[in-house]
Backbone of each chain as nested JSON, in Angstrom:
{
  "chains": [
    {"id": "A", "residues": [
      {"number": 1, "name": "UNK", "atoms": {"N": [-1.813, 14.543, -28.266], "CA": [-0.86, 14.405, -27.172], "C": [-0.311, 12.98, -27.135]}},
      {"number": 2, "name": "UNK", "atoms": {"N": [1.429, 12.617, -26.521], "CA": [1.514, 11.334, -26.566], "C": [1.562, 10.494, -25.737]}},
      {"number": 3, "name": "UNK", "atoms": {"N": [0.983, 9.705, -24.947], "CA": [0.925, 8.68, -24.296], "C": [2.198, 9.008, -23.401]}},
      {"number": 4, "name": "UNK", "atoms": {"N": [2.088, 9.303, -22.104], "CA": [3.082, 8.754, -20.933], "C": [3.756, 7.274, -21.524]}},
      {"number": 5, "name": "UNK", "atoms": {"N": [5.009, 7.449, -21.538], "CA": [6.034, 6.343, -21.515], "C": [5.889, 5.576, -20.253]}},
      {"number": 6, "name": "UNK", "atoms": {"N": [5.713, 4.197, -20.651], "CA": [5.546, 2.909, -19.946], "C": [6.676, 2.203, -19.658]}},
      {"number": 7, "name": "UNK", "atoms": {"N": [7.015, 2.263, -18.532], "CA": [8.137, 1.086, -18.269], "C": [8.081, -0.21, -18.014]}},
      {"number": 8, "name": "UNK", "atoms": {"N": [8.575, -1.263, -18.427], "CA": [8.268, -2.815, -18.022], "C": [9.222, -3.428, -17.002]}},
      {"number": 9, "name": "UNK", "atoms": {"N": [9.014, -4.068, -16.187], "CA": [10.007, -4.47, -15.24], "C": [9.519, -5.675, -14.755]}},
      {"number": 10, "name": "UNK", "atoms": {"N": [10.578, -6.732, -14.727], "CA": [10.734, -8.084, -14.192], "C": [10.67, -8.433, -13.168]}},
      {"number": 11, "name": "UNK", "atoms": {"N": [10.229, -8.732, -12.122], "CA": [10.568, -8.705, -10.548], "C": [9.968, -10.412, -9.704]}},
      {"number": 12, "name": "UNK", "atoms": {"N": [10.371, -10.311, -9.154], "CA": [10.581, -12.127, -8.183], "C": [10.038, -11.038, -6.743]}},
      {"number": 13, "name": "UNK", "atoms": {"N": [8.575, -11.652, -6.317], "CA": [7.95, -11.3, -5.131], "C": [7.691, -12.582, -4.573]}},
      {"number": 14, "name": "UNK", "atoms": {"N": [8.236, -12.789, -3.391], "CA": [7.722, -13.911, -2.881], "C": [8.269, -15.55, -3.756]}},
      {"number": 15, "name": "UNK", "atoms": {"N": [9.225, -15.522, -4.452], "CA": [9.615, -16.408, -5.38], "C": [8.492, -16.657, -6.384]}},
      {"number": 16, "name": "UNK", "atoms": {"N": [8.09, -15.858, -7.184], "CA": [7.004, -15.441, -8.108], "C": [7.581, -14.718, -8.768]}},
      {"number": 17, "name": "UNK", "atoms": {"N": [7.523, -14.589, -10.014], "CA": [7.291, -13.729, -11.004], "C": [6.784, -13.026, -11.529]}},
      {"number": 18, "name": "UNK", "atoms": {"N": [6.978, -11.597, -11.71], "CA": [5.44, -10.926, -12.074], "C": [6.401, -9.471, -13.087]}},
      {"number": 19, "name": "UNK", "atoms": {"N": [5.127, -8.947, -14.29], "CA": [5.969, -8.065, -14.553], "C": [4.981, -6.672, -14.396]}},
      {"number": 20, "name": "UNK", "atoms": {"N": [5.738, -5.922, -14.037], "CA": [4.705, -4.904, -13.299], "C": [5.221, -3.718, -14.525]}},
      {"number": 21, "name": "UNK", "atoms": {"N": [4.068, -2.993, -14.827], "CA": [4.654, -2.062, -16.081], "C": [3.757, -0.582, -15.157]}},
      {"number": 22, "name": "UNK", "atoms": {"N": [4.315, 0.374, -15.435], "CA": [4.03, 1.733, -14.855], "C": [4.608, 2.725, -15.527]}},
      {"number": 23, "name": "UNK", "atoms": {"N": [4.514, 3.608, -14.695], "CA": [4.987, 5.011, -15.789], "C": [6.227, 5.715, -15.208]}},
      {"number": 24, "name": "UNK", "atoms": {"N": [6.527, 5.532, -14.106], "CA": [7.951, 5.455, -13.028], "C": [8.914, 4.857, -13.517]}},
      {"number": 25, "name": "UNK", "atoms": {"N": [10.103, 4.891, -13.66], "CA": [11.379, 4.56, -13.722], "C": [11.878, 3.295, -12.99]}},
      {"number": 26, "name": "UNK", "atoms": {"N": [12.642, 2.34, -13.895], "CA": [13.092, 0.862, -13.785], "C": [13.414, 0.648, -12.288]}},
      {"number": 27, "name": "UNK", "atoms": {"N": [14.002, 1.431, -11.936], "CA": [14.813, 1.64, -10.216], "C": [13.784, 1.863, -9.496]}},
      {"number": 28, "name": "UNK", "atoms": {"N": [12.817, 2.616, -9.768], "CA": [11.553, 2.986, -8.467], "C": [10.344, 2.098, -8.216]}},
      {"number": 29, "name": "UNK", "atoms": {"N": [10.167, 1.162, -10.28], "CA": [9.841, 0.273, -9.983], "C": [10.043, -1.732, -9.094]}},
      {"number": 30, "name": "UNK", "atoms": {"N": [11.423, -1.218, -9.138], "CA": [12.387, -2.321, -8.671], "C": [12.066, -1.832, -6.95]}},
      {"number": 31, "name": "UNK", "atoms": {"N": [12.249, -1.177, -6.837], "CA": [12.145, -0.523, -5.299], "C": [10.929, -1.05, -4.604]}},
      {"number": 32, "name": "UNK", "atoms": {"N": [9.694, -0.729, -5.772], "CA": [8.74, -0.855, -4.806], "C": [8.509, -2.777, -4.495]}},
      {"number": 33, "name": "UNK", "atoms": {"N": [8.945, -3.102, -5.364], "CA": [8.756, -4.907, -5.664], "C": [9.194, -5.221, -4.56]}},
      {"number": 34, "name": "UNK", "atoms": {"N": [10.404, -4.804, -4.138], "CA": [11.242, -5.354, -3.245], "C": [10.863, -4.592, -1.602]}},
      {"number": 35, "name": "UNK", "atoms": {"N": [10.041, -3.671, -1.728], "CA": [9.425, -3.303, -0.253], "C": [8.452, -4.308, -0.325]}},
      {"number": 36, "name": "UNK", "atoms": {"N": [7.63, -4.818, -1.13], "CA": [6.943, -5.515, -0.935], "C": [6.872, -6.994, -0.632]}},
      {"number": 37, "name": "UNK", "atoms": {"N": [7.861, -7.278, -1.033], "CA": [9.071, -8.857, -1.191], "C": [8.909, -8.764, 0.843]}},
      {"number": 38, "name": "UNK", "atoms": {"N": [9.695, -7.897, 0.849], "CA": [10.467, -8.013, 2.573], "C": [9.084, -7.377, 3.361]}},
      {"number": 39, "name": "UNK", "atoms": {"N": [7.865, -6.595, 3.1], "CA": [6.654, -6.79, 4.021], "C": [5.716, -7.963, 3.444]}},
      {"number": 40, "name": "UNK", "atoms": {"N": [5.945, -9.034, 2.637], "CA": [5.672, -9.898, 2.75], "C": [6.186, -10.91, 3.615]}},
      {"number": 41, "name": "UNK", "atoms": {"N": [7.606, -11.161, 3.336], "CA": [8.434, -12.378, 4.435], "C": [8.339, -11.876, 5.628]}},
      {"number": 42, "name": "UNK", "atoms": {"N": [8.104, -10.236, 6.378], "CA": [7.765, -10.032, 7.447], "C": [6.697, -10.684, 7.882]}},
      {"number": 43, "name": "UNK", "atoms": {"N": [5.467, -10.569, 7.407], "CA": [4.066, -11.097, 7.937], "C": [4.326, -12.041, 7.793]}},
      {"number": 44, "name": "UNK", "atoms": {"N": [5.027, -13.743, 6.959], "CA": [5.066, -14.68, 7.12], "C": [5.709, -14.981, 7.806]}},
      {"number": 45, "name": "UNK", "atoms": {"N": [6.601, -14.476, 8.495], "CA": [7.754, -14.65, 9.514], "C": [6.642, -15.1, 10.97]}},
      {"number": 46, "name": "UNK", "atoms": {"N": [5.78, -13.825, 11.163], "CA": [4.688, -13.833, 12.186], "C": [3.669, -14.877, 11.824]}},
      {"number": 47, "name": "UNK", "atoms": {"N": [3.531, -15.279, 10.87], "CA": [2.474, -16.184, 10.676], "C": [2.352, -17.464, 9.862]}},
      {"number": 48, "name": "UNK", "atoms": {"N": [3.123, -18.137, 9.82], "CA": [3.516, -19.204, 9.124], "C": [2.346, -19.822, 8.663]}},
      {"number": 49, "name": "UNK", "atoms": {"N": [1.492, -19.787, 9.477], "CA": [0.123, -20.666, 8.45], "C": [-0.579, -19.925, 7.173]}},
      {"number": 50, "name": "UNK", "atoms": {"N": [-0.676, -18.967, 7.072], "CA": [-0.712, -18.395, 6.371], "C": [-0.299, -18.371, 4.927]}},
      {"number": 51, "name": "UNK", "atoms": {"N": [-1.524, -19.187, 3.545], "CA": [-0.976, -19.254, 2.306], "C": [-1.368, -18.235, 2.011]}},
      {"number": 52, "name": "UNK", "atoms": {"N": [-0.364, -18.361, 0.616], "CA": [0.416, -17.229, -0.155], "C": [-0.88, -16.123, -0.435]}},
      {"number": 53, "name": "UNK", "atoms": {"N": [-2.291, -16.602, -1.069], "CA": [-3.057, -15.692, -1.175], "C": [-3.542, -14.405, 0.19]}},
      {"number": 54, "name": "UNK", "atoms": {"N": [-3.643, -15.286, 1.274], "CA": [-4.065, -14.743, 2.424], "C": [-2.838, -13.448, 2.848]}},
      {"number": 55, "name": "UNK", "atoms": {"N": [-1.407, -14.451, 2.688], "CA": [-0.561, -13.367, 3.024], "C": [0.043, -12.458, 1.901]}},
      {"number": 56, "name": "UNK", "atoms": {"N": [-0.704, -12.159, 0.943], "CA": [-0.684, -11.303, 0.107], "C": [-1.386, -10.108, 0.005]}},
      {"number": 57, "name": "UNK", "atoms": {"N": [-3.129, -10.721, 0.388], "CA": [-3.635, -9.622, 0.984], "C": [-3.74, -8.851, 2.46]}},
      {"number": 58, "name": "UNK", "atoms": {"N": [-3.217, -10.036, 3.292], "CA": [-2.537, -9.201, 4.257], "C": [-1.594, -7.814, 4.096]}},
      {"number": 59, "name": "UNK", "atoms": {"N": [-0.705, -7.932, 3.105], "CA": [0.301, -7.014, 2.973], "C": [-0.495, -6.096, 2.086]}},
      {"number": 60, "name": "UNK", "atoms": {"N": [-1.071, -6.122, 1.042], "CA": [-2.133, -4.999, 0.79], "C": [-2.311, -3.916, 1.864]}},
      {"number": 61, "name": "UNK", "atoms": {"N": [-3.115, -4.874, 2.861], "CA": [-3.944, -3.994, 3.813], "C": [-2.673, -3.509, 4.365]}},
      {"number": 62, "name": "UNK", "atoms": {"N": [-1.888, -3.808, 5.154], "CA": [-1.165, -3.141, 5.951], "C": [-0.492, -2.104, 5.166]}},
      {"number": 63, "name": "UNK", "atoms": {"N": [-0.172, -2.072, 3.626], "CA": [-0.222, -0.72, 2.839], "C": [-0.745, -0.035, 2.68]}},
      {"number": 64, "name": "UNK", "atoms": {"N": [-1.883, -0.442, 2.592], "CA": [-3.188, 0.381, 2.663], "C": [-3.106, 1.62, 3.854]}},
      {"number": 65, "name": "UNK", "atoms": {"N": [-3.003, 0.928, 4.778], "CA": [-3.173, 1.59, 6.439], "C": [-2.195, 2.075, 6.498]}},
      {"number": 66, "name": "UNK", "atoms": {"N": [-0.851, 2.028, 5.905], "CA": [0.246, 3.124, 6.179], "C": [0.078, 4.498, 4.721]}},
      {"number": 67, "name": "UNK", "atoms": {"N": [-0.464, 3.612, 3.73], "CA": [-0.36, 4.898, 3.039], "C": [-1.729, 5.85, 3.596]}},
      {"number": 68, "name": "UNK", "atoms": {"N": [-2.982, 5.445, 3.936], "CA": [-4.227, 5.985, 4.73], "C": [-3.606, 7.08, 5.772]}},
      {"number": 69, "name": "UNK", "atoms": {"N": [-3.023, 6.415, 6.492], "CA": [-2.209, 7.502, 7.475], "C": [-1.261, 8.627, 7.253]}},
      {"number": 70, "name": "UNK", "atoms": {"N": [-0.547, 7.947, 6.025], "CA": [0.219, 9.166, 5.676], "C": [-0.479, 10.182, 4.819]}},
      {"number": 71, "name": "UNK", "atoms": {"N": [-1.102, 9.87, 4.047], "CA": [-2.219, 10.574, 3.387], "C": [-2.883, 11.996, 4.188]}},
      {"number": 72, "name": "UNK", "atoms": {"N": [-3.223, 10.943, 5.63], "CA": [-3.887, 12.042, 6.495], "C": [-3.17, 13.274, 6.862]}},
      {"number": 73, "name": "UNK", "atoms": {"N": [-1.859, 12.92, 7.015], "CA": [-0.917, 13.845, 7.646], "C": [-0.409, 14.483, 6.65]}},
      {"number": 74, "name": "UNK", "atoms": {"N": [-0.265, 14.074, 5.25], "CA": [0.111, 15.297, 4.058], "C": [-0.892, 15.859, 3.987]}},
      {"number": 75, "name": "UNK", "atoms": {"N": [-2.477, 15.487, 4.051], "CA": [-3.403, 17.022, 3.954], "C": [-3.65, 17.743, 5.042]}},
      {"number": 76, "name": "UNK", "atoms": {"N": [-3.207, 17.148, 6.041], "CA": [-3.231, 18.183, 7.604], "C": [-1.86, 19.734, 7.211]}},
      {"number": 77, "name": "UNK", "atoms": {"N": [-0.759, 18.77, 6.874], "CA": [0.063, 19.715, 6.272], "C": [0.359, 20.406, 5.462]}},
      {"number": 78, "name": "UNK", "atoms": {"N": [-0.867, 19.799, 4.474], "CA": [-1.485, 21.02, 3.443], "C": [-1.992, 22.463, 3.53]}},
      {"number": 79, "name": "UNK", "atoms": {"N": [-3.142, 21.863, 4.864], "CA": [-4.008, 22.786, 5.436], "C": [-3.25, 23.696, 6.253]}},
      {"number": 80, "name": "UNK", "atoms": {"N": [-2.057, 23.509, 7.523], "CA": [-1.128, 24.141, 7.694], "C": [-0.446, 25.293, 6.341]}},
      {"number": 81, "name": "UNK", "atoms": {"N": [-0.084, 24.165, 5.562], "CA": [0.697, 25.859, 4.749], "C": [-0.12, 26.83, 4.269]}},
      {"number": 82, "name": "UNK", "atoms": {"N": [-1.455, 26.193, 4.002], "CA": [-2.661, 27.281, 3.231], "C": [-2.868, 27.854, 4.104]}},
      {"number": 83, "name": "UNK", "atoms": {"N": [-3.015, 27.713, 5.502], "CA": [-3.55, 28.538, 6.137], "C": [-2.456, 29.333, 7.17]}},
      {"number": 84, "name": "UNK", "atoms": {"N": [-0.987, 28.726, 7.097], "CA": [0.157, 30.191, 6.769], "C": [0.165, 31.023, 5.988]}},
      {"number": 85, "name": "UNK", "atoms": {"N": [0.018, 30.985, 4.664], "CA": [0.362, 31.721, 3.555], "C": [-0.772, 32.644, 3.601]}},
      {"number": 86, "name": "UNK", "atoms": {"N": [-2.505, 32.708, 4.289], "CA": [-3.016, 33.625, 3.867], "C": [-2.738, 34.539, 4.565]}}
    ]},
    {"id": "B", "residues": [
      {"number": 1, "name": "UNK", "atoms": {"N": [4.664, 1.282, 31.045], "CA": [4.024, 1.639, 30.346], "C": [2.43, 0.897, 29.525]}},
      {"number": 2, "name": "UNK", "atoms": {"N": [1.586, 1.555, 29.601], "CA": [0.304, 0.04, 29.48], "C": [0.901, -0.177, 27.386]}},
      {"number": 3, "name": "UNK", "atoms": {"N": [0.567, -1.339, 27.508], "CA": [0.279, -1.46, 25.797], "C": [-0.368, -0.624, 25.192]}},
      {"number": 4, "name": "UNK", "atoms": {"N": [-0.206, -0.203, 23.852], "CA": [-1.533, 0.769, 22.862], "C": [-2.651, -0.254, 22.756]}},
      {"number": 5, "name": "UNK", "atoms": {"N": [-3.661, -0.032, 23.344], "CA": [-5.078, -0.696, 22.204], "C": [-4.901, -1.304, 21.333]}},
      {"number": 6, "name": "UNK", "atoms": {"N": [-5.125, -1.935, 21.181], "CA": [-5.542, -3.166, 19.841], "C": [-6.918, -3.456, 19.457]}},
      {"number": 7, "name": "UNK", "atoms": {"N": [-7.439, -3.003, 17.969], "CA": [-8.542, -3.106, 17.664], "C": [-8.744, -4.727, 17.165]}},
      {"number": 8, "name": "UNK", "atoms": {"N": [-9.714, -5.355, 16.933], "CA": [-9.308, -6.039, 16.246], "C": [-10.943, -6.37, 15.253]}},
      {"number": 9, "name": "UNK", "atoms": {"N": [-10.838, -6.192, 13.779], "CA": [-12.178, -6.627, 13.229], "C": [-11.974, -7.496, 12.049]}},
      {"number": 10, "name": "UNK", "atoms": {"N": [-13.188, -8.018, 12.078], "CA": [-13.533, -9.048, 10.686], "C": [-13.942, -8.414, 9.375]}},
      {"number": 11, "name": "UNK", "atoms": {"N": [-13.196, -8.64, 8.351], "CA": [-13.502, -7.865, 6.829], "C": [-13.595, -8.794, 6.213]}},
      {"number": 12, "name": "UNK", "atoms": {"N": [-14.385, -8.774, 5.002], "CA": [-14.273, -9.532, 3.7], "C": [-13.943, -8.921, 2.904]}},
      {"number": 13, "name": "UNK", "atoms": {"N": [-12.578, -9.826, 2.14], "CA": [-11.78, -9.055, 1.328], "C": [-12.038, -10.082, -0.299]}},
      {"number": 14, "name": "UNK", "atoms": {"N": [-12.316, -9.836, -0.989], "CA": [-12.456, -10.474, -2.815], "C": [-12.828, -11.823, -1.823]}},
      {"number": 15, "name": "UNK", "atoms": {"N": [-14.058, -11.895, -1.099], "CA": [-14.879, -13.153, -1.271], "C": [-13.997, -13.952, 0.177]}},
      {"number": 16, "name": "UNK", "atoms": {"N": [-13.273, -13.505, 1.108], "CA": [-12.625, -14.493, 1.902], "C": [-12.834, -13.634, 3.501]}},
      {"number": 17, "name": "UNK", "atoms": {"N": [-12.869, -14.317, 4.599], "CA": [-13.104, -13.321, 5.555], "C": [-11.509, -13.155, 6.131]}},
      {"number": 18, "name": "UNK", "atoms": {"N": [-11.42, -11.84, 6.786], "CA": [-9.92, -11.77, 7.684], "C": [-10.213, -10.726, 8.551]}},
      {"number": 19, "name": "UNK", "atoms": {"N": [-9.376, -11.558, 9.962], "CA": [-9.393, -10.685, 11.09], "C": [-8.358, -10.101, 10.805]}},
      {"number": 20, "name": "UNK", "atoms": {"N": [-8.772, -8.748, 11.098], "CA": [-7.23, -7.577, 11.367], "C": [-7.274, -7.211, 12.14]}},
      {"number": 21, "name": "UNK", "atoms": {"N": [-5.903, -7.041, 12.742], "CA": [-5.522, -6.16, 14.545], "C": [-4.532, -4.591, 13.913]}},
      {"number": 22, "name": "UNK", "atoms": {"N": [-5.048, -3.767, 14.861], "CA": [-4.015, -2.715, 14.462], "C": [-4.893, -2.068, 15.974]}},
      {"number": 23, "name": "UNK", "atoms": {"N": [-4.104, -0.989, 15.561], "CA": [-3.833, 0.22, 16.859], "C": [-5.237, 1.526, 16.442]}},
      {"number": 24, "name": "UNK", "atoms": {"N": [-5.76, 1.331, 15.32], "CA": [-6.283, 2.154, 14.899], "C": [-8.045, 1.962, 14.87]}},
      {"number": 25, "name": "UNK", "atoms": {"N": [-8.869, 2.746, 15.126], "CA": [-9.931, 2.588, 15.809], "C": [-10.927, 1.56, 14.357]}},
      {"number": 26, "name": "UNK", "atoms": {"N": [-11.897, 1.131, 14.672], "CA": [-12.792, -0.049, 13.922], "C": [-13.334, 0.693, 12.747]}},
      {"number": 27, "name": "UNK", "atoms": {"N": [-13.673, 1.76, 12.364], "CA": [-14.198, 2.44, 11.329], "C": [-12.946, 2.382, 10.467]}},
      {"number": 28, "name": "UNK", "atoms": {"N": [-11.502, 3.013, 10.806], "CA": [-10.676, 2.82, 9.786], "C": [-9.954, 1.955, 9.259]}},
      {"number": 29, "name": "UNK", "atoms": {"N": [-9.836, 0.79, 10.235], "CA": [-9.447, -0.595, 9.798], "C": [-10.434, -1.449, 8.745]}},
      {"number": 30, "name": "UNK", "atoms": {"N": [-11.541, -1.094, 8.825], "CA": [-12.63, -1.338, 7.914], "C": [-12.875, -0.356, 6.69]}},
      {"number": 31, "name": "UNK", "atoms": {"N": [-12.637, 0.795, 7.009], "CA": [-12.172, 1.471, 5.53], "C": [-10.755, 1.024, 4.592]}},
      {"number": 32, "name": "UNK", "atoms": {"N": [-9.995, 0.497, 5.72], "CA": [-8.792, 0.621, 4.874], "C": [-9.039, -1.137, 4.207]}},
      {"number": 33, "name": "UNK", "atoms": {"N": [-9.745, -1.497, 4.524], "CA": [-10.205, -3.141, 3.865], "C": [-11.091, -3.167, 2.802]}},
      {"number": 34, "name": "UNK", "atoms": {"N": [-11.911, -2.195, 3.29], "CA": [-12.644, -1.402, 1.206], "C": [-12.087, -1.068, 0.613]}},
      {"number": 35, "name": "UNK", "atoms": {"N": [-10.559, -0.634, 1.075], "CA": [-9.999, 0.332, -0.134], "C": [-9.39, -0.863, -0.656]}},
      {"number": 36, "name": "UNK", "atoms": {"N": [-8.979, -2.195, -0.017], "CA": [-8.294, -3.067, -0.671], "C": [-9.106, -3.557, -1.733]}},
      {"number": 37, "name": "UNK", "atoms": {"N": [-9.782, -3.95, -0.955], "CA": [-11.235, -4.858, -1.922], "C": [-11.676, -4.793, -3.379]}},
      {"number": 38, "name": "UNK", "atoms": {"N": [-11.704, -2.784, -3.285], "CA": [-11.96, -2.235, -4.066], "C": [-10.433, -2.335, -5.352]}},
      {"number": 39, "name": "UNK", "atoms": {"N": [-9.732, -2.268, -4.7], "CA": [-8.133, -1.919, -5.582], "C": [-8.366, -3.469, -6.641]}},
      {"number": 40, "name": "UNK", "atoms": {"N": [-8.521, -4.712, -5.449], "CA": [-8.588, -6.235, -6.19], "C": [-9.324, -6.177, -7.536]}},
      {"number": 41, "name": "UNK", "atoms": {"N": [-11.008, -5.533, -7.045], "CA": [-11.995, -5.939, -8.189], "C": [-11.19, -5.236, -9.223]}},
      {"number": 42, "name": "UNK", "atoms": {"N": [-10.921, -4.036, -8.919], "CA": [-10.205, -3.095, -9.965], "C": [-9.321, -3.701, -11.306]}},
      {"number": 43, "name": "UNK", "atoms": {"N": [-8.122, -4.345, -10.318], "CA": [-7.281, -4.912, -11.248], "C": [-7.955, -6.379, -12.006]}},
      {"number": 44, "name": "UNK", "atoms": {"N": [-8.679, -7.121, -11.166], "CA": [-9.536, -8.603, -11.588], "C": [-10.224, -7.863, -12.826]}},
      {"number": 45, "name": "UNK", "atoms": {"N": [-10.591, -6.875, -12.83], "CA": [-11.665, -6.679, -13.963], "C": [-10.254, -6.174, -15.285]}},
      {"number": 46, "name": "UNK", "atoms": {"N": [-9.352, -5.99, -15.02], "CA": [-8.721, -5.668, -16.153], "C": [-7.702, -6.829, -16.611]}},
      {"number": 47, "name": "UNK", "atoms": {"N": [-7.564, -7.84, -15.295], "CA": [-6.857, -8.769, -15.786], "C": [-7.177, -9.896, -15.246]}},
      {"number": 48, "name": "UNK", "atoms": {"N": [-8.652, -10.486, -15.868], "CA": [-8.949, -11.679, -15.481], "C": [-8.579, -13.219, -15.413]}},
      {"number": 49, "name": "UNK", "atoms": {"N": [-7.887, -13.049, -15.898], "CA": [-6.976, -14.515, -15.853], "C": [-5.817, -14.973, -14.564]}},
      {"number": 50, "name": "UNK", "atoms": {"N": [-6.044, -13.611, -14.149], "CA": [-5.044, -14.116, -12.839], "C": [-5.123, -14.397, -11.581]}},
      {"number": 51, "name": "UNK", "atoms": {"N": [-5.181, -15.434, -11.148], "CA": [-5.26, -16.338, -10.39], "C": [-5.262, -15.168, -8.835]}},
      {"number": 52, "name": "UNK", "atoms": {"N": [-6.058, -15.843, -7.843], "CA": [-6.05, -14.857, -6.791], "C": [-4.878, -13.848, -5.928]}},
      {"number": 53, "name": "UNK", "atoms": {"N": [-3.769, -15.438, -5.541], "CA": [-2.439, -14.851, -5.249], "C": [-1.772, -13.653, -6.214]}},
      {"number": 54, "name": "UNK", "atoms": {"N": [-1.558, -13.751, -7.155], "CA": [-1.227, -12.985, -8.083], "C": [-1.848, -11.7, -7.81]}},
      {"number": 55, "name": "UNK", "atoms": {"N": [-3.055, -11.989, -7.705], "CA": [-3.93, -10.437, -7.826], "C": [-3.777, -9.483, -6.424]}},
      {"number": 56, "name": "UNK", "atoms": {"N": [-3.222, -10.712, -5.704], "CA": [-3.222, -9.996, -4.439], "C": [-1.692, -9.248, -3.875]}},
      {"number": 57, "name": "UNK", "atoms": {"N": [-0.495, -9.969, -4.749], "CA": [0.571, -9.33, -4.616], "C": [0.711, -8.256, -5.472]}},
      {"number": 58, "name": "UNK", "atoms": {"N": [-0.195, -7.97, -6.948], "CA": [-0.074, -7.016, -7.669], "C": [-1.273, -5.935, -6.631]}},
      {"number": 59, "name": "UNK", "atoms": {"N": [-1.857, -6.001, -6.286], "CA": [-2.569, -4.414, -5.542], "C": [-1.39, -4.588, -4.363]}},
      {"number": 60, "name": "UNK", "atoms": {"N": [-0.696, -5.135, -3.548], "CA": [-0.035, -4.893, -2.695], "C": [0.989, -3.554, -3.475]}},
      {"number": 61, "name": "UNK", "atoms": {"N": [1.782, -4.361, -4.188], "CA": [2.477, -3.585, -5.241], "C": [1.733, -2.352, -5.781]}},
      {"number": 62, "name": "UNK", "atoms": {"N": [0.845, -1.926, -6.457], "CA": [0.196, -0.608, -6.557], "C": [-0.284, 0.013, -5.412]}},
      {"number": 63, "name": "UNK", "atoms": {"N": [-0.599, -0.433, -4.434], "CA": [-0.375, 0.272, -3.391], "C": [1.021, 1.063, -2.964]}},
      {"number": 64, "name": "UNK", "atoms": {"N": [1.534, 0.109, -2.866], "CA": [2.925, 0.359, -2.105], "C": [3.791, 1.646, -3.345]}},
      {"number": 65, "name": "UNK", "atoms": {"N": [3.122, 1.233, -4.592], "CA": [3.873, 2.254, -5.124], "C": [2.99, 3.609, -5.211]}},
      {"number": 66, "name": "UNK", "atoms": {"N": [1.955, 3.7, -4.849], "CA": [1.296, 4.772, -4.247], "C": [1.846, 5.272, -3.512]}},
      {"number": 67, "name": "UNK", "atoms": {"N": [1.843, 4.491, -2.045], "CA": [2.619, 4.762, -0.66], "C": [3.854, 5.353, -0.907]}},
      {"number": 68, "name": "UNK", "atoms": {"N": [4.571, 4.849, -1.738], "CA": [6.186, 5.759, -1.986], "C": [6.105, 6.922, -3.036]}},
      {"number": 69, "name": "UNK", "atoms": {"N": [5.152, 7.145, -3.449], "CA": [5.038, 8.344, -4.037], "C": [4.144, 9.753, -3.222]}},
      {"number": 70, "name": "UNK", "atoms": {"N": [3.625, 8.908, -2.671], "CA": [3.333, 10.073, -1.369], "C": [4.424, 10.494, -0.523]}},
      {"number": 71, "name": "UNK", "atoms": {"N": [5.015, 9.38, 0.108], "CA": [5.864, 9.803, 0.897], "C": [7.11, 10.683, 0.179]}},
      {"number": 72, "name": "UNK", "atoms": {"N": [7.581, 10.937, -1.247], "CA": [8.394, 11.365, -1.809], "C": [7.919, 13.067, -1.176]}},
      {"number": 73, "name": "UNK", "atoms": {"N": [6.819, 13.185, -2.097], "CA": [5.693, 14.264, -2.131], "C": [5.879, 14.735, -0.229]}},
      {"number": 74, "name": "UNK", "atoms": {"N": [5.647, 13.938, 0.511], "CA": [5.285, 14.384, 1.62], "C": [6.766, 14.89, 1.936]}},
      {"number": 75, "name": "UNK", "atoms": {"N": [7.63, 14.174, 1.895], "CA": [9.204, 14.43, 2.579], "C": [9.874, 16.139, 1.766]}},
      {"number": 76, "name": "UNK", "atoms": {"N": [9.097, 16.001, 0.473], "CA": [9.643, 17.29, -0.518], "C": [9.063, 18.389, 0.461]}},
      {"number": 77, "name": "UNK", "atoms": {"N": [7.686, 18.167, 0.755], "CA": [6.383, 19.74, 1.446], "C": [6.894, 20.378, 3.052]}},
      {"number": 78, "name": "UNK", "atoms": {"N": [7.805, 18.782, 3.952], "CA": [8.515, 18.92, 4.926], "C": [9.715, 19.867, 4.845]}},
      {"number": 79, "name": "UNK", "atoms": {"N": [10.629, 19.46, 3.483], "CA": [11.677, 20.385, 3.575], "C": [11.029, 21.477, 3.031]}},
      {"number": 80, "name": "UNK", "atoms": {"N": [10.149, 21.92, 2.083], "CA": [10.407, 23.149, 2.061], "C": [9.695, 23.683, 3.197]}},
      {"number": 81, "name": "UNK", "atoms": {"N": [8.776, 23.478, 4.09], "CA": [8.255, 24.202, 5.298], "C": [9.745, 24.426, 6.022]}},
      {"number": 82, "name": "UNK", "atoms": {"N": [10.471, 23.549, 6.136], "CA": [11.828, 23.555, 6.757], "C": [12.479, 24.934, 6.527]}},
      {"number": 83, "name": "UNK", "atoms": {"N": [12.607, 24.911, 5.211], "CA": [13.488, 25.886, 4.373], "C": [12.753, 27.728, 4.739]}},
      {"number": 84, "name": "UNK", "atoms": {"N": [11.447, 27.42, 4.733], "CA": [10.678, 28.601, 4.849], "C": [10.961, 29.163, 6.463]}},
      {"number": 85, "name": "UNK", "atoms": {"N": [11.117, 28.298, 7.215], "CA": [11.051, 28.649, 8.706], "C": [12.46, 29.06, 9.065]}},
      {"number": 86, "name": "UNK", "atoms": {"N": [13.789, 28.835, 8.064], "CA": [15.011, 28.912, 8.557], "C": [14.928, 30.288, 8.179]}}
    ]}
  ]
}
């Protein structure tokens, strides 16, 4: 079998450079860089003391906790259709 | 209207402590700080040379591109329940 195609992509987070390679498409990877760009300058906006490491994993977590939540609510709505359909 | 609750707890995240506030009760604000923790060692062990900041905007970034691939997934399972009910 052959290897999922890898995409490479260039991206400026935080005036940083980084190249993030995945298996998603140039645009979706550009997408996500740049949600992350602007919930970074959000939390520094609120917190100016805050160096770059600290407010990096800040923004982790607060991804974390939105994808956690949404997570919850796609298998609640899982359980909904399975348990329409029987 | 009163304010929502505000939790607020202490985590250690890759060796550093941080208070987090959210709306969401103390067990899951503390899960969702393992899941970071865990994401860090993850990537540190595959790419040790990179400096903490770095490591911490790249799991933000795999998160977040988690997070938008759920939500794709989740927004697709919405319309078709949509579609089924019309």
């Amino acid at each position: 079998m052959s290897q999922p195609k890898k995409t490479r992509v260039t991206v400026d987070i935080f005036n940083r450079s980084y190249t993030i390679i995945g298996e998603e498409d140039e645009q979706h990877l550009s997408r996500v860089a740049g949600l992350v760009n602007e919930k970074m300058k959000e939390i520094h906006e609120k917190n100016r003391s805050l160096d770059t490491s600290r407010l990096a994993v800040l923004t982790a977590v607060n991804t974390m906790n939105d994808y956690v939540k949404l997570k919850k609510e796609h298998e609640k709505l899982k359980t909904t259709i399975r348990e329409k359909e029987e």
